[in-house]
Structure formats: structure tokens, C-alpha cells
N, C-alpha and C positions, 0 to 999 in steps of 0.2 A: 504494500500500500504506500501509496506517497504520502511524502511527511515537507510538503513544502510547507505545509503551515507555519513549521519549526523555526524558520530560519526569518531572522527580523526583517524588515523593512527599512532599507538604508533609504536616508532622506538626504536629499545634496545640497550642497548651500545656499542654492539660489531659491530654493524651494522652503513655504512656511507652513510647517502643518502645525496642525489645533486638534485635541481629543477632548470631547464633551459629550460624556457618556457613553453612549454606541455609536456616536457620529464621528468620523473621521472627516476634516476640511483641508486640503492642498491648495493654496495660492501662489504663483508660479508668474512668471512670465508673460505666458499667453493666455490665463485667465484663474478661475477660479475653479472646483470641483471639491462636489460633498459624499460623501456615501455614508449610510444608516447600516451598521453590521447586524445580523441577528443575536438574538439574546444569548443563544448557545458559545457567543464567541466573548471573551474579555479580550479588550484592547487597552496600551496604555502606552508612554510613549516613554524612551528611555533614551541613554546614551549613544546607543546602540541603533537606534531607528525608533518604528513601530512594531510592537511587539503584541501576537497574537497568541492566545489561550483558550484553551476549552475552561467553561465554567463546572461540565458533567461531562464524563467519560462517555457518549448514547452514541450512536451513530448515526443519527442525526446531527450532531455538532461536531462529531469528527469527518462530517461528507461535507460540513460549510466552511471547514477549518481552510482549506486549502483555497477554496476558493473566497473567501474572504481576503486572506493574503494578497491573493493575483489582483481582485477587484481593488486592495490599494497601492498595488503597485501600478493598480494602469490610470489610477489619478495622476499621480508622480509624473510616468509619461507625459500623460492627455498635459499635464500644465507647462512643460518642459520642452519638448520634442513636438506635440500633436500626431494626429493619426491622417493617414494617407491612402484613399481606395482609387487606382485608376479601373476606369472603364474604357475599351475598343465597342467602338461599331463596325460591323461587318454588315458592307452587303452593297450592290451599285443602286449608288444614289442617298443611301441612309444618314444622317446628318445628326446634329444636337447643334441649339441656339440657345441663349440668354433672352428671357425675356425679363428686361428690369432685373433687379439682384435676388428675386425670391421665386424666379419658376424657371422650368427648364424644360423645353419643347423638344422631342425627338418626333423626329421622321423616318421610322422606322416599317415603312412598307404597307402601312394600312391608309385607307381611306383620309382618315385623319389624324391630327397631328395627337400624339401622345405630350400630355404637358402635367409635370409633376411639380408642384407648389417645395419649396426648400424650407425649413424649420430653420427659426433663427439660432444662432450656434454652429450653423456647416455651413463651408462655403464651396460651392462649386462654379470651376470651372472649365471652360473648351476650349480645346486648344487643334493642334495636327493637320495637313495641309487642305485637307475637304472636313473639316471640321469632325472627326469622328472619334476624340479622345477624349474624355469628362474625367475630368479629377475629382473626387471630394473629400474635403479635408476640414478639419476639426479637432477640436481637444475631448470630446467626450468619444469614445473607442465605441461604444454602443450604439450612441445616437448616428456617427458616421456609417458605419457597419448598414443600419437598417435601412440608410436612405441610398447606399452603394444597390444594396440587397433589391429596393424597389424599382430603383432603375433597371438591375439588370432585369426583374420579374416583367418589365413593360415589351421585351422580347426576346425571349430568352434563346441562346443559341440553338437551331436545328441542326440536326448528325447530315441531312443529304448532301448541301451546299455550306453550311458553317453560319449562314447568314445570322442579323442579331446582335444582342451586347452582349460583352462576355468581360470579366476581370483578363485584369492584364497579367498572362504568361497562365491562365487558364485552358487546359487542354481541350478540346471538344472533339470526344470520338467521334469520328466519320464513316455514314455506311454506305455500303457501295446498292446503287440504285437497282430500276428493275433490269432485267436481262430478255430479250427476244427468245 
């Protein structure tokens, strides 16, 4: 079983965290970020980093120990560094636009234009020479992740032609079509 719980949470200089009660707060850089541990976990803050604990031996608070950990290690990130999803368009003629700083139009092969509204906290953008590269980038690792996740859900790669959005360096098995 993994025992990453064990091992503290190193804090870097540039970075100010605060523990108050089950809340852990990272102020950073590039912004701000909170996270609320469950009851099963003691947190407290030491020389050393942040330091996690089971409160009761159950397995239920040894299955959140681990990931408790990770969720404040990826504050630290998200305030420090940020997170980073690129997305590729495939396919002749498929496209991504700005519209204004809060939506994002793809032209991805249907009738009409697919347009996904951006949550404030991410920021994306298009770049590559027929516009078919969308970055999105952010400090929250989750909130990024799901709006990457919706984009690509608005056309997801097909196996016959590849066509679609796919993450970048995402493989898409390909099948070999019908035969005479």
C-alpha cells in the first residue's frame, strides 16, 4: 500500500501557507488556493512542511490519507508553477476562435458552431498556423483539467480518419476501414 501520506509537504519560500483547522490556504504568486481536508485526516504545519495524520486507524482515513497529501501538494503547484492542458484539432477545415475573453467557438465539422463559455480562473488560448491549438491554463489543477476534458468531449477523436480534438501527444488508435 502506498504510504505517500507519510512524507510532509515541503513549502518553498515564495509560497505562504495558513492551517485553520481542516482548511489548508496557499498564497503564491499566481494566486490564491484553499482546500477543506476530511475529518479523518489531522493536518498541522511544522518545520518541516505540512504534515498529515490519521486521526483513527479505519480505512477510510487511511484511503484519504494519500490523497489528501497530493490535493496539497497540487495547491503549492496551482500557486507556483500553474497547470497546463494543450489541445490539437484535427481534421480539414476545423478551427477554435476567441470570442471576447470568456467563450470559445470551435468549428468542428457540424452544422454549427460549438461555443463553450470559460469559468473565470482558466484562461485559454489559440494559437498554430490554421488556428487548431487551444491551450488552457490555470492554477486550480481540477478546474483546468475539466474545462480541457469539455473541450475535448465537444469532438472527440474518431479511430477511421483521427479527425476531432485530442490532448497533445494523445494517441488515437486507428482502424482500418471497410474492404470490397
Amino acid at each position: 500500500m502506498s504510504r505517500i501520506g507519510k512524507k510532509p509537504v515541503p513549502v518553498p519560500a515564495a509560497v505562504t501557507a495558513t492551517v485553520d483547522g481542516q482548511t489548508v490556504k496557499m498564497k503564491g504568486a499566481k494566486g490564491e488556493l484553499s482546500f477543506t481536508l476530511p475529518e479523518e485526516i489531522k493536518v498541522e504545519k511544522t518545520a518541516e512542511g505540512i504534515e498529515l495524520t490519521l486521526n483513527d486507524d479505519t480505512k477510510k482515513a487511511r484511503s484519504m490519507w494519500g490523497m489528501s497529501r497530493s490535493m496539497v501538494q497540487n495547491l503549492i503547484t496551482g500557486v507556483t508553477d500553474g497547470y497546463t492542458h494543450t489541445l490539437e484539432i484535427h481534421g480539414v477545415g476545423f478551427k477554435a476562435s476567441m470570442k471576447g475573453k470568456d467563450q470559445l467557438t470551435l468549428s468542428v465539422g457540424f452544422s454549427h458552431d460549438v461555443v463553450h463559455t470559460i469559468p473565470s480562473g482558466v484562461e485559454v488560448k489559440v494559437g498554430g498556423a490554421k488556428q487548431e491549438v487551444v491551450t488552457v491554463s490555470g492554477i486550480d489543477k481540477q478546474l483546468v483539467g475539466q474545462v480541457a476534458a469539455e473541450i475535448r468531449a465537444s469532438r472527440k477523436p474518431e479511430p477511421y480518419q483521427g479527425k476531432g480534438v485530442r490532448f497533445k501527444g494523445e494517441h488515437v488508435f486507428r482502424k482500418e476501414g471497410k474492404k470490397k
